[in-house]
C-alpha positions as CSV (number, residue, x, y, z in Angstrom):
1,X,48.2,20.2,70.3
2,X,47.6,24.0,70.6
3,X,46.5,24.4,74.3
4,X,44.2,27.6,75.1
5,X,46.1,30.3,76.9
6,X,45.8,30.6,81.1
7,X,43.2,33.0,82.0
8,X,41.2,33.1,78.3
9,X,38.0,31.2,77.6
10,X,36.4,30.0,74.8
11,X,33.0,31.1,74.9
12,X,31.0,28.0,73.7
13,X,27.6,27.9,71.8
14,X,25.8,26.6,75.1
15,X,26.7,29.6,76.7
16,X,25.6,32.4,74.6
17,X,21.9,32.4,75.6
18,X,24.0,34.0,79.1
19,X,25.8,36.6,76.7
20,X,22.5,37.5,74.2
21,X,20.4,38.0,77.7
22,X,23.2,40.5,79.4
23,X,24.0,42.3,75.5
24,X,20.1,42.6,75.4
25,X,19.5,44.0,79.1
26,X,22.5,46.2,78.6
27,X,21.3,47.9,75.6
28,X,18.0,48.1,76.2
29,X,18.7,49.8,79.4
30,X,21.3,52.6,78.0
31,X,18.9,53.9,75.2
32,X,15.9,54.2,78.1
33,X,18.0,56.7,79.4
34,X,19.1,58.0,76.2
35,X,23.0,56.6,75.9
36,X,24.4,56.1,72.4
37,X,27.0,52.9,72.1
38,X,30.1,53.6,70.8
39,X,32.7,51.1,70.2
40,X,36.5,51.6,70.8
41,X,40.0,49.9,69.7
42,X,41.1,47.1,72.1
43,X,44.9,48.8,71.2
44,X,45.6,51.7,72.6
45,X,49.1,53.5,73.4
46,X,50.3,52.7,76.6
47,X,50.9,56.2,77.7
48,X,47.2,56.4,77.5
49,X,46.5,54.4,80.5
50,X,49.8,55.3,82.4
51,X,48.4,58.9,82.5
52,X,44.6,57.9,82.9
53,X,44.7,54.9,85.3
54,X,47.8,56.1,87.0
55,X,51.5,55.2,86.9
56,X,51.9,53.6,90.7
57,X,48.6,51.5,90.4
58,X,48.4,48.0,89.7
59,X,47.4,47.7,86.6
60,X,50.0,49.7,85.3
61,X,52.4,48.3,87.1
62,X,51.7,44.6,87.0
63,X,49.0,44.3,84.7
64,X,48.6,46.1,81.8
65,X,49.3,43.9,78.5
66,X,51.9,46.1,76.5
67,X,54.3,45.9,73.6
68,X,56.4,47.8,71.6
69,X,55.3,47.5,67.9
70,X,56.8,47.2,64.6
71,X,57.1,51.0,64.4
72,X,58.2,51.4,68.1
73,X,55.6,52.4,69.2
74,X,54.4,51.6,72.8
75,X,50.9,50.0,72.8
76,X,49.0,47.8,75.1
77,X,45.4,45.7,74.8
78,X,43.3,48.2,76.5
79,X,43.4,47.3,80.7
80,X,39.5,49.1,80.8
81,X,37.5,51.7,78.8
82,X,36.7,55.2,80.4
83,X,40.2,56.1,79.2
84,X,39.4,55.6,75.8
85,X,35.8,57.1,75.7
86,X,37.5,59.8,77.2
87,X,40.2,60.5,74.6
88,X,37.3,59.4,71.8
89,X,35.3,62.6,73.2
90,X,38.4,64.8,73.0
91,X,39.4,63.2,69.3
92,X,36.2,63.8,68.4
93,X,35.3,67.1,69.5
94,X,32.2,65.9,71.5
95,X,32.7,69.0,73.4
96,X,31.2,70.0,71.0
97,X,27.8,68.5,71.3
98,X,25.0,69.2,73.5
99,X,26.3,68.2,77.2
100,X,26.1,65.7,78.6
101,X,27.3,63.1,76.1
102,X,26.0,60.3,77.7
103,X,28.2,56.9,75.8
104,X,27.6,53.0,76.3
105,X,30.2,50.3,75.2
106,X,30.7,46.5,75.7
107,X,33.7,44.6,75.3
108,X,36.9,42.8,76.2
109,X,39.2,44.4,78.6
110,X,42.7,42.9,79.0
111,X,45.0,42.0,82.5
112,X,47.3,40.5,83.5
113,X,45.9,39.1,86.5
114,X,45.4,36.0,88.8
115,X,43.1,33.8,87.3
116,X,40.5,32.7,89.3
117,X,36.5,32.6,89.6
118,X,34.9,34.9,87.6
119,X,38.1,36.6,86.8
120,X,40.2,36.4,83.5
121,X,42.8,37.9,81.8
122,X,40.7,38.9,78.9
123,X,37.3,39.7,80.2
124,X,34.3,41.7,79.3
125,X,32.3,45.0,80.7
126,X,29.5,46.9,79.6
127,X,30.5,50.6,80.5
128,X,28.3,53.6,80.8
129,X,29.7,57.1,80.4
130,X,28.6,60.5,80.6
131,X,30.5,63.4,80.1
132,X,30.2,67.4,80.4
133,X,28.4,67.8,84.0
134,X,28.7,68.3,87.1
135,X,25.4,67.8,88.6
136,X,24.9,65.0,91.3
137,X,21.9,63.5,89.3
138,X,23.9,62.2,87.1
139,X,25.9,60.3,89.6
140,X,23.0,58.8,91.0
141,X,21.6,57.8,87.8
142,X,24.2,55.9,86.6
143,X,23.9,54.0,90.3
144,X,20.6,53.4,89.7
145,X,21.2,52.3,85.9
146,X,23.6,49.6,87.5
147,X,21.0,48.8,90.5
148,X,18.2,48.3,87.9
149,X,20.2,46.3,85.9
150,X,21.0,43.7,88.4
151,X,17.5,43.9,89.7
152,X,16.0,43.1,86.3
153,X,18.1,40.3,86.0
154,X,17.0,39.0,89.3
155,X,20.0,39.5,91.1
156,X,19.8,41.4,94.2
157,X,22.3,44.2,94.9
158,X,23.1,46.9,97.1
159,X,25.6,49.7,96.9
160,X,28.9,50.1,98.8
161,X,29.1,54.1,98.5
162,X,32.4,56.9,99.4
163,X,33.4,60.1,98.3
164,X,37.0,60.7,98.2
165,X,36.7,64.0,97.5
166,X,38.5,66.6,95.1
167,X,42.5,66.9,95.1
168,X,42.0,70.2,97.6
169,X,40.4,68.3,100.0
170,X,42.0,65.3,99.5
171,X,46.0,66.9,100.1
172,X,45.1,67.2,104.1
173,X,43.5,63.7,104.2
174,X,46.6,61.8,102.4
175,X,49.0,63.6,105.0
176,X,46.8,62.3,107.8
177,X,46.6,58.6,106.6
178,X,50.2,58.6,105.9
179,X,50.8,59.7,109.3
180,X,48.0,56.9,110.4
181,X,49.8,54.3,108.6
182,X,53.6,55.2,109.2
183,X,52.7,54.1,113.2
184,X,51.2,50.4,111.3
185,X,53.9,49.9,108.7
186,X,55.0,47.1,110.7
187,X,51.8,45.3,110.2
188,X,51.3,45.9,106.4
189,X,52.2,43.5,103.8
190,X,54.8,44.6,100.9
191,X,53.1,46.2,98.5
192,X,51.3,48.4,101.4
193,X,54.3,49.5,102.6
194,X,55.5,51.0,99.6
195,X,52.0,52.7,98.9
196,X,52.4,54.4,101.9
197,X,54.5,57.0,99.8
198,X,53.5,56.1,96.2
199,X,49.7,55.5,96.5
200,X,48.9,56.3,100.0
201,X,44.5,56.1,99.3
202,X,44.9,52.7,97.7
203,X,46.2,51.4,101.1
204,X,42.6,51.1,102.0
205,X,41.5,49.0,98.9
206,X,44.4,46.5,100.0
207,X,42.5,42.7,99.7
208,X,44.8,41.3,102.6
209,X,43.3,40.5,105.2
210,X,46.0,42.1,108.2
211,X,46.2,45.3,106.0
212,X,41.9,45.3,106.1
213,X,41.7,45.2,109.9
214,X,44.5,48.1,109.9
215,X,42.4,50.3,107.6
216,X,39.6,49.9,109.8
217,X,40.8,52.2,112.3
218,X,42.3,54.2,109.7
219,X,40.9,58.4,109.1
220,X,38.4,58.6,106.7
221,X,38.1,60.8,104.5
222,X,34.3,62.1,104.8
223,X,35.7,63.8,108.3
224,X,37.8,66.0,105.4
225,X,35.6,66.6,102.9
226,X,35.4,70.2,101.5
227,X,31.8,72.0,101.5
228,X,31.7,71.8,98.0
229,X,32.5,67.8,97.7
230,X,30.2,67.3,100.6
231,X,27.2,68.8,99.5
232,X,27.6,66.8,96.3
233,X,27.6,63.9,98.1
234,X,24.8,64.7,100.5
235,X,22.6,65.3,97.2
236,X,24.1,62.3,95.6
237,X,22.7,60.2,98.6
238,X,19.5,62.2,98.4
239,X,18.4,60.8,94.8
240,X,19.1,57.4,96.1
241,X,17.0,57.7,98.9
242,X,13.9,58.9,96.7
243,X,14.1,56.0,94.9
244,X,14.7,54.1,97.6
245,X,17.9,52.4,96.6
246,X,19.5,50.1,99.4
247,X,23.1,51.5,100.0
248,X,26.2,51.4,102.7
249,X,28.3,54.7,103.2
250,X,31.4,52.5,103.1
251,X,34.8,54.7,104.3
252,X,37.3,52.3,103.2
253,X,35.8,52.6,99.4
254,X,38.6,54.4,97.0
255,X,38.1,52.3,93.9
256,X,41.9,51.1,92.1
257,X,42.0,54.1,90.0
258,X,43.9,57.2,90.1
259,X,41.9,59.2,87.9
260,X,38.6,59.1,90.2
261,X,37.1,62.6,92.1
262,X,34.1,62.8,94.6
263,X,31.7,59.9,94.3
264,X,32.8,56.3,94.2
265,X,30.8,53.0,94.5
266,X,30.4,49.6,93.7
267,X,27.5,47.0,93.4
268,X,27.8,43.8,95.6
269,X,25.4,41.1,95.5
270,X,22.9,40.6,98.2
271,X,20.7,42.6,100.0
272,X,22.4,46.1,101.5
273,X,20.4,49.1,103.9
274,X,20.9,52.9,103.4
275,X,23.5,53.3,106.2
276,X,27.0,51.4,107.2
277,X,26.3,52.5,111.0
278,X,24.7,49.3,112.3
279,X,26.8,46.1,113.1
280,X,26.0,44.4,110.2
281,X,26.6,47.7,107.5
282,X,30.2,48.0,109.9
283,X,31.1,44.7,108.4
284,X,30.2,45.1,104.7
285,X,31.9,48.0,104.9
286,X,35.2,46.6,106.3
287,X,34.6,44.5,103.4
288,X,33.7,41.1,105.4
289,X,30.8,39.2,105.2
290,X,28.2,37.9,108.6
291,X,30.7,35.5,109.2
292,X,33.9,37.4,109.2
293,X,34.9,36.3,105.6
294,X,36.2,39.1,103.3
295,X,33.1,40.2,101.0
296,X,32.6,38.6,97.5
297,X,33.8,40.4,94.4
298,X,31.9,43.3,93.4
299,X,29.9,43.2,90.1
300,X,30.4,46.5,89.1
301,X,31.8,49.9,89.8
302,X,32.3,53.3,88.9
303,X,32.2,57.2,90.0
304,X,32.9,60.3,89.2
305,X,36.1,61.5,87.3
306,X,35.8,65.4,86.7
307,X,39.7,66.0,86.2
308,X,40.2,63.5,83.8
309,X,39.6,64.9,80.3
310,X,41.7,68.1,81.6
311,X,44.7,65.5,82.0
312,X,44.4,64.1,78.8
313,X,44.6,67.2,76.8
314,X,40.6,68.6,76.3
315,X,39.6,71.2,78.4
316,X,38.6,70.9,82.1
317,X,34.9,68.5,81.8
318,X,33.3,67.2,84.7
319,X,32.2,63.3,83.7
320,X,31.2,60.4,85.8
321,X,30.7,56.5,84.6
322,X,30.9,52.7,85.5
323,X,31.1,49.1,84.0
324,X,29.9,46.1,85.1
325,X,31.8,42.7,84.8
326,X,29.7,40.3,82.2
327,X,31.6,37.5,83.1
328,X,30.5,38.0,87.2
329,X,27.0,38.5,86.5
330,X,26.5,35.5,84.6
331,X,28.5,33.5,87.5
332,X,25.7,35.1,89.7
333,X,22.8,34.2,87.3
334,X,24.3,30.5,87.3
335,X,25.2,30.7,90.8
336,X,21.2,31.8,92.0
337,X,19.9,29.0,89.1
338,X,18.2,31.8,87.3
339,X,16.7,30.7,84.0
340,X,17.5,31.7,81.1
341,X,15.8,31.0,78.2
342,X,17.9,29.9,74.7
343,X,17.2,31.5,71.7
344,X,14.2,30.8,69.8
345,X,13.5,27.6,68.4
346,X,12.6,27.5,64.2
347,X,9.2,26.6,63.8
348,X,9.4,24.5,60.7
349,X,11.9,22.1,59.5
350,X,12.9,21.4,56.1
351,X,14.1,17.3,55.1
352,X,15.2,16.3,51.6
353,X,15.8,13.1,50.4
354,X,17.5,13.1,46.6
355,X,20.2,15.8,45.1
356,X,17.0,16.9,42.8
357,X,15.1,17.4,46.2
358,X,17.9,18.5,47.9
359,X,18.3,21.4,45.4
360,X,14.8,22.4,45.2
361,X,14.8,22.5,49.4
362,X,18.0,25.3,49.3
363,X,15.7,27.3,47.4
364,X,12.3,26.5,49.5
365,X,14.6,27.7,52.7
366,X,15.3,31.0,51.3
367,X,12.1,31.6,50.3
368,X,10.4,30.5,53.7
369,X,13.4,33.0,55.5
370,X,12.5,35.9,53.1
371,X,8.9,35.8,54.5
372,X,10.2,36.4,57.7
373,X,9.5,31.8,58.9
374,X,11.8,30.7,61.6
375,X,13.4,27.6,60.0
376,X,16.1,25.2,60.3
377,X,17.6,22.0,58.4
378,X,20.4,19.4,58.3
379,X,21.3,19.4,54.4
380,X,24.3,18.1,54.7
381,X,22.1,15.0,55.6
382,X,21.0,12.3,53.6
383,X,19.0,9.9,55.5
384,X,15.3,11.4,56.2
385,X,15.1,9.3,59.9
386,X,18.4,11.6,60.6
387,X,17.1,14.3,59.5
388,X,14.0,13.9,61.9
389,X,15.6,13.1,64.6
390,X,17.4,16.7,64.5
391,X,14.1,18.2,64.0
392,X,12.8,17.0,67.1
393,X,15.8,18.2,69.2
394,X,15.2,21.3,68.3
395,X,11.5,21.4,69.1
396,X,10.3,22.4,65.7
397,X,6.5,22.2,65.6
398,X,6.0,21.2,61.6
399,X,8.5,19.7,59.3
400,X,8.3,20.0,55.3
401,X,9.9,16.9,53.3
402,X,10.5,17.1,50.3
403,X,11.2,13.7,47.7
404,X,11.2,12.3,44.0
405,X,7.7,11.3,44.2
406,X,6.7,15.1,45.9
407,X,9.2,17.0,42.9
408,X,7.2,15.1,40.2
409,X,3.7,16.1,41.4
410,X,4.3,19.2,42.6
411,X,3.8,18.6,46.5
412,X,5.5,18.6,49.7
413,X,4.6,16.9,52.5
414,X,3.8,18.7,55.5
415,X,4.2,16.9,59.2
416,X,3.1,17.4,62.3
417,X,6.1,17.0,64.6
418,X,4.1,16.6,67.8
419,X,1.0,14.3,66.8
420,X,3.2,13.1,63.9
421,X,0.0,13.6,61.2
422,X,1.4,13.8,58.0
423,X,-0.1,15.6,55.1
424,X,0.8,16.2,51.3
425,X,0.4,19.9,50.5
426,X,1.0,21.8,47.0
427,X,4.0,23.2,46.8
428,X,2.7,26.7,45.4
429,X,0.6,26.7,48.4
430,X,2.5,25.8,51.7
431,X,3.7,29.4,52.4
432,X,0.1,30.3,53.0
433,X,-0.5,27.3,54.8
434,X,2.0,27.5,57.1
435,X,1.2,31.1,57.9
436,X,-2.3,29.6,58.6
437,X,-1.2,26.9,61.0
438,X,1.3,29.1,62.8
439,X,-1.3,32.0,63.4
440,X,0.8,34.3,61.2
């Protein structure tokens, strides 16, 4: 028996009122603020993401989904999406276009990763980009786009915040935390000792827990800031505080990719405050909860990549974006025992009895859905008390049955599913009197 493969899910019908509320929040959200959605191949060439995401990090190196294909070609199942908007606007001339080009996608991503809650190896984002600008406003407004969107879903958030600078300002600040680290290598697991020389500003984003309370008295990089990175900063953090968005200047925030510049940030769950100084803002910071624990899983992330378009092969384009992890918010929304409501019931049911009726109810059903009824039925059916019975699981509030007897005379007989009145109608007529009954 064919077995489902570790770290994929089915998506079942029971779940989808979860995926048609997050599709419909998302898109509703990136036209307010005037992003288009474009869709992009889940294969990509490898190389892609090798230059983009960076060689030494870990997706490349442990979990990036690649093959070489029949034409020997290196290709992988896309590891995440900025990448590929990216080399969509330089394909594409977007250049081109008035600036910024502001771009919204959701999909499947792809990595090889640990399974565990909330995390698969095929799992879905909806991404916001926006490309061909510098100015801080835009950084802030795709933080508030992702604040807003957890907030209208219920869900409170707050925002773990860094800037790690340009590459100028960021040359003296790698030297330092080598330095820094080189007196802790002794401490450090494995893979933290060999960043020290491959990926030094990743050894802060390191999720074990001896390597954590190492980076805690590690340099941080807002002491080496450039004027120009830190004035976009300071105005970056002065949008958020007009709108009053709870955040957490968290040092230790670098985000897993290479390709990222200046702001950084990431959306946790719970309730943040606009500073990391206090006791409490020291330990979200540090990436622990009240109680010590290491902090749960972000929902979302993002920041600013101005270099990246450049390193592709388009000319030098400031951009910044995020995506937020579908699967992780509707954990939350289960977790919290939000409700969500399923789709719309049908209003009107449609029983047969008889392949004379049975026939002459196919074409009723089109008819009804061509005037714009919300209908359902169970033609596959033959017994009418079967029928019924599916009508009143799905809450329908009339039911039209048709037989021999209502064929010959030209009726239909109309029911009231809820006081369970029964009436016979003539056919020619029950569109209007449905309309009628339903307020339509």
């Amino acid at each position: 028996m064919p077995q489902l493969l570790r770290g994929f899910k089915d998506i079942l019908p029971s779940e989808q009122k979860y995926w048609n509320l997050i599709r419909e929040k998302a898109e509703s959200l990136s036209l307010t603020y005037g992003f288009e959605r474009i869709d992009l191949p889940i294969l990509e060439e490898t190389a892609l993401f090798v230059r983009s995401v960076g060689k030494e990090t870990d997706i490349v190196e442990k979990e990036i989904f690649t093959f070489t294909d029949r034409g020997g070609e290196s290709i992988c199942l896309r590891p995440e999406a900025t990448a590929s908007a990216v080399r969509a606007y330089i394909n594409h001339g977007m250049l081109n276009l008035p600036q910024p080009v502001k771009l919204y996608y959701i999909g499947p991503m792809f990595r090889y990763d640990r399974p565990q809650s909330g995390r698969y190896r095929q799992f879905n984002q909806f991404g916001l980009e926006a490309l061909g600008d510098f100015n801080p406003v835009l950084d802030a407004q795709i933080i508030i786009m992702c604040f807003n969107f957890f907030k209208e879903l219920g869900i409170e958030s707050n925002v773990q915040i860094n800037s790690i600078g340009c590459p100028g300002c960021r040359k003296e600040y790698k030297t330092q935390l080598i330095n820094y680290y080189k007196t802790q290598k002794s401490g450090l697991c494995e893979d933290c000792k060999n960043r020290i020389s491959k990926n030094p500003l990743r050894l802060l984003d390191c999720k074990e827990y001896r390597c954590q309370a190492i980076a805690e008295d590690a340099p941080q990089i807002v002491d080496w800031l450039c004027d120009d990175c830190k004035n976009h900063f300071v105005k970056v953090l002065e949008f958020l505080d007009e709108l009053e968005i709870p955040y957490n200047l968290n040092p230790y925030l670098v985000r897993g990719l290479d390709y990222y510049t200046k702001t950084v940030f990431e959306i946790w769950p719970g309730i943040g405050q606009n500073s990391a100084s206090d006791e409490n803002g020291a330990e979200q910071a540090a990436g622990k909860d009240a109680a010590g624990k290491k902090a749960q899983s972000a929902l979302g992330g993002g920041g600013r990549y101005d270099n990246l378009v450049e390193l592709l092969g388009g000319r030098p384009t400031p951009a910044v974006g995020c995506s937020i992890g579908i699967e992780r918010t509707i954990l939350k929304i289960k977790e919290l025992g939000k409700d969500v409501p399923s789709q719309e019931s049908p209003d009107i049911f449609i029983a047969q009895l008889g392949e004379a009726a049975k026939r002459k109810a196919l074409v009723l059903f089109e008819s009804l859905r061509n005037e714009g009824f919300k209908i359902a039925e169970s033609f596959s059916k033959d017994g009418l008390k079967n029928q019924l019975d599916n009508a009143n699981k799905l809450g329908v509030k009339y039911a039209l049955i048709l037989g021999q007897k209502e064929l010959s005379e030209g009726t239909i007989l109309l029911r009231d599913m809820e006081g369970g009145i029964q009436e016979t109608i003539n056919y020619n007529k029950i569109i209007k009197e449905l309309r009628k009954r339903l307020g339509l």
